[in-house]
N, C-alpha and C positions, 0 to 999 in steps of 0.2 A: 254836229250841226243840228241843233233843236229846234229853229225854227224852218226847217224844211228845204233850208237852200243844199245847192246840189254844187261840190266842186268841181271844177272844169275837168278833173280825171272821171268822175264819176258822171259828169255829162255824155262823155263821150263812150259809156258803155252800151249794150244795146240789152235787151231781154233774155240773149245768150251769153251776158255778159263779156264779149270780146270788145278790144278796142277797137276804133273806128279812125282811119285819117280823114280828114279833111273832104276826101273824097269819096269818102263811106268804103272803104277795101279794109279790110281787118288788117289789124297792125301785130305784127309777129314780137313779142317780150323772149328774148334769149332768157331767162330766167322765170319766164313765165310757167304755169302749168296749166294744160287742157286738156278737158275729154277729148274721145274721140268722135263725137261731133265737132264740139270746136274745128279740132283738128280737119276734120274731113271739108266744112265749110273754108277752113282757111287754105288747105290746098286743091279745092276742089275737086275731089275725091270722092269715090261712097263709102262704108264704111266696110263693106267686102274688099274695096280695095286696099285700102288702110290693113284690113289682118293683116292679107295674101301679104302686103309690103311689110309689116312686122314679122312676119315667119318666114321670110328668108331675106330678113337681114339690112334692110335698106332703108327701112322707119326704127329707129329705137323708140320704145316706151316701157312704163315701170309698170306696175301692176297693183291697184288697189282693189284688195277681195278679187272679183273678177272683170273689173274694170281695168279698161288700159288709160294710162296717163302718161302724156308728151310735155317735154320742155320745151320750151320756144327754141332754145338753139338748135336740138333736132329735126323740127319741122325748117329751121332753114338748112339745115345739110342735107335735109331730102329735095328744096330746092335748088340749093345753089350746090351740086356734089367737088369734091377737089378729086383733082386726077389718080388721086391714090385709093378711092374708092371704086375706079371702073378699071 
């Protein structure tokens, strides 16, 4: 886009680049990837807690250098868990 206009995907990002619905609540991409900011923002979270939950087992994340990175579908299994994880 060359002259400056902005696509309705990329309207709806903010400066932390997450999406936004309608009602400004960040919108979870099952294939997405996010730091763990992102992350701690979208399940409001700090990011002590975010480790503490990756080290025993409850947040999956990968690992770039020494940065953790989350998929959207993991950040929804840590909200929505299925009865075979408790």
């Amino acid at each position: 886009m060359n002259n400056g206009e902005v696509s309705g995907e990329d309207e709806r990002r903010t400066s932390k680049s997450l999406f936004r619905t309608p009602s400004g609540t960040p919108e979870i991409r099952a294939n997405a990837v996010y730091t763990i900011s992102e992350a701690c923002e979208i399940l409001r979270i700090s990011e002590a807690t975010a480790r503490r939950l990756v080290k025993v087992g409850v947040l999956k994340s990968g690992r770039v250098g020494r940065s953790h990175r989350f998929l959207g579908i993991h950040l929804l299994d840590a909200l929505y868990p299925s009865d075979e994880n408790w």
